[in-house]
Structure formats: structure tokens, C-alpha cells
C-alpha positions, 0 to 999 in steps of 0.5 A: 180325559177320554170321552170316546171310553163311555158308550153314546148316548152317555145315559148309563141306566143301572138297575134295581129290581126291587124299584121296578114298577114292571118286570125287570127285561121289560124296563131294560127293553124299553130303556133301550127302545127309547135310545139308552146304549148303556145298562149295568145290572146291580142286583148285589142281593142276588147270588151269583148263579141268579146274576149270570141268569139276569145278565143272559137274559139282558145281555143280547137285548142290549148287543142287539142294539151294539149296547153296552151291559156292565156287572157292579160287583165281582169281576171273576163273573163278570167275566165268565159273562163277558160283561164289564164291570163297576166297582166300588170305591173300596174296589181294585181296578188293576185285579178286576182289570187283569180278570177281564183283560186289556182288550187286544186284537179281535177281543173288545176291552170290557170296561172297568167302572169306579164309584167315587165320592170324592177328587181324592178318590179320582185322583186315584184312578189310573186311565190304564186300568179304569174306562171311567168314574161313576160320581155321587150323590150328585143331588138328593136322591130316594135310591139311597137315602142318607147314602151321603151329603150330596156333590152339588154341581160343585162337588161332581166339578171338582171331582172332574177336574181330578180324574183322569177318566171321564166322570159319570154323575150319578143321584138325583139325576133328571132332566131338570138337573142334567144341563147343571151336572154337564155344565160342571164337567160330567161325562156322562149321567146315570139313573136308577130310580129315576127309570125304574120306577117310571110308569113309562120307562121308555118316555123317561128315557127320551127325556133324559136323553133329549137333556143330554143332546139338548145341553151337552157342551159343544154336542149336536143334537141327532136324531135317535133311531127308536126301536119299537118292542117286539110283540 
């Protein structure tokens, strides 16, 4: 498993506009004023035309900062947006792979995500086509209610201990319950609710990220350099 794959901080905010309690770009904006480096948009709702035009608007507030900015869905659009992408556990990694190609000389690798919610599921993950493994429901969460029984620290574990690529937990995620999601094993943690619905996106963001220093296996807490918002 190779951790260097996920973006630092390991923090991957997914988005949901119909949760935002503030315009979506203003929630991105101040996720990554406060330190996040990673932002996939899911708006699956949305047509293709009105996802290009989303990710247009997000995408040079995310490499301003030398970020990273994924698609979940079609990874033909992905690619004629220049952005990663993440699919589900029914997706084809080696098309989507070969869609947005492997990354040589001048031109950056655009990662490849997956979904599992089993080790079976990431045991099927090839290192060569997938950059790393989204896992989930690690706990109960109010995004997807009733989307499945959750992991439990045990479950993203064993999850880990199967996958080749490194594994993201993603459901319930807040800074209470990162150090148990870290200490099974995961890369990495992403959050929708958690943020988008936060009247402060920006201090929910640094608390999760002070989780991660904070409690990371063998990590070093660093200062973050925190970007204020232009006016």
C-alpha cells in the first residue's frame, strides 16, 4: 500500500450541494482556506453540462493551492475536465484508467478512486489501474441513512488489510472518531455532511485535520499554512 497516492493532508471533502448551508464555491473555498487539499465533486443529479460548469468553477480554487479535485462518476468527463475520478464498486477501473491515462512525462496521473464496502471488494483492486479505496459506512451517518450496516473500526480494518491501495473511511467521520478509523489502519478519511453542513465550514475543517495530525500512526504534527479568503 502506498500512502504517498493520496494528496496531504489525507482529509478528501466530497460534496453535496443539497446539504450546504452555504453556496457550494463558498464551502469549497473555505475547506480549502483551512488547510483541505483534496475536494471530489459529487452532484451525480446534475447533467454533464452543469458538472463541467462546477467543476470549472472549483477547479482553479483547488490548484491554487497545488490541490487535488476528483469527479464521482463518468470518467469520459472527467477527463475532458482534467480531473480525477471516483467510482463505484459496480465501476470499471481499467476503462476509467485508460480514459484518463496512466500519467507519463509532463502529464500528472489523474487518480483513480473506488468505493468498497467489503475486503472482498478491495481485494479486487489492481494498484496499477486504482490510486486508492473510498470504505463505508465507517459509522452511522445522516448523508446516507440506511445506505448499509455500518464497518465499525473492525470492518474498515479488515477492509485494509486487503487492499492493496491505500483505504479512505468515509460515514460518520468526525474528529471524535478519526483517531479509532486511523488506529484500524485508513489512509485517509473523507467527509460530506460533516462539512457541508457546517455553519463554519473552515473550523470543521481544522478540527478534522488537527484529528488527522494529532493521531495519525507515526505522522508529525506541522503547522498548516492557512489561507485566508479573498474579498
Amino acid at each position: 500500500m502506498n500512502e504517498k497516492r493520496l494528496p496531504h493532508p489525507p482529509l478528501l471533502l466530497v460534496t453535496d450541494r443539497r446539504q450546504a448551508a452555504r453556496p457550494l464555491a463558498e464551502v469549497v473555498a473555505a475547506a480549502l482556506a483551512a488547510g483541505c487539499r483534496w475536494v471530489s465533486l459529487r452532484e451525480k443529479d446534475l447533467g454533464e453540462a452543469e458538472q463541467a460548469a462546477l467543476i470549472a468553477e472549483l477547479r482553479p480554487r483547488v490548484e491554487q493551492v497545488q490541490g487535488v479535485l476528483s469527479l464521482h462518476g463518468d470518467p469520459a468527463l472527467a477527463a475532458r475536465c482534467g480531473v480525477g475520478v471516483h467510482l463505484p464498486a459496480t465501476g470499471e477501473p481499467r476503462v476509467a484508467r485508460d480514459i484518463l491515462g496512466a500519467g507519463q512525462g509532463e502529464a500528472p496521473r489523474l487518480p483513480v478512486g473506488v468505493s468498497v464496502h467489503s475486503p472482498a471488494e478491495a481485494a479486487r483492486l489492481d494498484p496499477r489501474l486504482v490510486d486508492y479505496a473510498i470504505a463505508g459506512p465507517a459509522f452511522a451517518t445522516a448523508s446516507k441513512p440506511g445506505y448499509g450496516p455500518a464497518l465499525g473500526p473492525a470492518g474498515v480494518s479488515a477492509i485494509v488489510r486487503a487492499s492493496a491501495v491505500p483505504v479512505v473511511a468515509i460515514g460518520g467521520v468526525t474528529a471524535e472518531t478519526i483517531p479509532s478509523l486511523l488506529a484500524a489502519g485508513a489512509a485517509g478519511v473523507a467527509v460530506m455532511g460533516g462539512v457541508m453542513r457546517a455553519n463554519n465550514p473552515a473550523a470543521e475543517v481544522r478540527r478534522l485535520l488537527d484529528a488527522i495530525e494529532t493521531h495519525r500512526p507515526g505522522g508529525e504534527r506541522k503547522e498548516r499554512a492557512v489561507l485566508l479568503p479573498s474579498r
